[in-house]
C-alpha positions as MATLAB code, in Angstrom:
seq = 'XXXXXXXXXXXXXXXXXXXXXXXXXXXXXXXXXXXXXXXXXXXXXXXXXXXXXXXXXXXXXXXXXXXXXXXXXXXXXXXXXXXXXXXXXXXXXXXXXXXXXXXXXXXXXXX';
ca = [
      34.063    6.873  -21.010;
      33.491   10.015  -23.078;
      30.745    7.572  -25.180;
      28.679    7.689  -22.352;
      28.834   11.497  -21.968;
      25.306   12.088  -23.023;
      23.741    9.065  -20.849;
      25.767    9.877  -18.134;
      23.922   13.397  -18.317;
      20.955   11.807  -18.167;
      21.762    9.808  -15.370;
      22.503   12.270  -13.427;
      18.885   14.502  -14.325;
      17.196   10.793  -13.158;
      18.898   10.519  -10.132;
      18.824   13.807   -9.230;
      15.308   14.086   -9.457;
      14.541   10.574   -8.740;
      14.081   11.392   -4.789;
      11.405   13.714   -5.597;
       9.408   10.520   -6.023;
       9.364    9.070   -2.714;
       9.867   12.407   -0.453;
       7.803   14.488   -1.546;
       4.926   11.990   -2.884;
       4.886   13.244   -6.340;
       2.976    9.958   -7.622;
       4.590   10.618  -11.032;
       6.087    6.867  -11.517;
       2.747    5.648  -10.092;
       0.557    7.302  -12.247;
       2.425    5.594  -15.627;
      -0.229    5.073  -18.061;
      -0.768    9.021  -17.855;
       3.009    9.468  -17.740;
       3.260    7.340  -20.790;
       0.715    9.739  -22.579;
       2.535   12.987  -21.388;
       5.599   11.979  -22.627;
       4.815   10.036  -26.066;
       3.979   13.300  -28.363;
       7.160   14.862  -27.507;
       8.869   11.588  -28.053;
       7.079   11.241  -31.415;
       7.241   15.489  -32.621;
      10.676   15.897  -31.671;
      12.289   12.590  -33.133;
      10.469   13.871  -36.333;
      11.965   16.658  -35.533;
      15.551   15.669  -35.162;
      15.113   13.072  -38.212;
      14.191   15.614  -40.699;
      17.236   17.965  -38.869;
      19.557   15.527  -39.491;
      18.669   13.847  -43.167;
      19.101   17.848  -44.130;
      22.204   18.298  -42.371;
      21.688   20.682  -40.182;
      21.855   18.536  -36.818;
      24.594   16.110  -36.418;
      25.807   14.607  -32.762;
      29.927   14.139  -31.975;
      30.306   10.379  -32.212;
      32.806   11.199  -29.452;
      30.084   11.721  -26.886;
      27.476    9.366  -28.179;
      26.878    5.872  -27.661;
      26.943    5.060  -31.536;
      23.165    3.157  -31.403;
      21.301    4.792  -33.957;
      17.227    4.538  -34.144;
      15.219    5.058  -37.232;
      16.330    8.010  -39.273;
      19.801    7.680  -38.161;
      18.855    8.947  -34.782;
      21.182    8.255  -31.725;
      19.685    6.234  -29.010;
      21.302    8.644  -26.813;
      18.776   11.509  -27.961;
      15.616    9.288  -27.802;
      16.503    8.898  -24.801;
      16.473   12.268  -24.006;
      13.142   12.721  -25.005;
      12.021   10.439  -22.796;
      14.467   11.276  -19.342;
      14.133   15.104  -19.272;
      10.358   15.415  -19.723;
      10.540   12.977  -16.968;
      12.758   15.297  -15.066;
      10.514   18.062  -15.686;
       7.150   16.281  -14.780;
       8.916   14.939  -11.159;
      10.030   18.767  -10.865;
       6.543   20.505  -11.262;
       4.499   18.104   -9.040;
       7.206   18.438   -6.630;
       6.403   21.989   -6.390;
       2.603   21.427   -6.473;
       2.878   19.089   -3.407;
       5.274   21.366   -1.430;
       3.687   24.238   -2.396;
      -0.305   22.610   -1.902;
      -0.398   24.291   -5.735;
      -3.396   22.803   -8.064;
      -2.686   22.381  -11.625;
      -6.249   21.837  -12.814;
      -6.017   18.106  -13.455;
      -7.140   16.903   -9.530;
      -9.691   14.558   -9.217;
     -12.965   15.644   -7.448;
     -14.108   14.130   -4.358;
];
């Protein structure tokens, strides 16, 4: 089980923001071509990131708490996947604010 110690994290940052969705009308998962576009840069900047950390030696991840899948540049799946989840985490988070709140962010349309 300890192999799925990192995506079991990440399961639980989904879920536990996952209700933010459908309570609070956050319109994040609805909205997925501009999700998509939010979250590819830091997909792309940090996995360059992370390869360049790693090929130099100073990142490495405990195969004991990985998966073992590795991307390009010897990347675990596990972190990709992290670059994709907790942005998505994040993004739920603030527009659940903004719609409890009745905050604008700058990005509404006009009527």
């Amino acid at each position: 089980m300890s192999k799925f110690a990192y995506l079991s994290v990440l399961l639980g940052c989904l879920v536990g923001t996952a209700w933010l969705e459908f309570f609070l009308r956050t319109k994040v998962y609805r909205r997925a071509v501009r999700l998509i576009l939010t979250i590819l840069p830091v997909v792309v900047v940090f996995s360059i990131w992370d390869a360049y950390a790693i090929a130099q030696g100073h990142w490495t991840f405990d195969p004991r708490y990985v998966t073992g899948i590795t991307t390009v540049a010897n990347i675990p799946l596990d972190e990709i996947l992290f670059f994709i989840v907790i942005p998505i985490c994040a993004i739920l988070s603030f527009e659940a604010v903004r719609s409890a709140r009745n905050w604008e962010a700058g990005d509404e349309e006009t009527k």
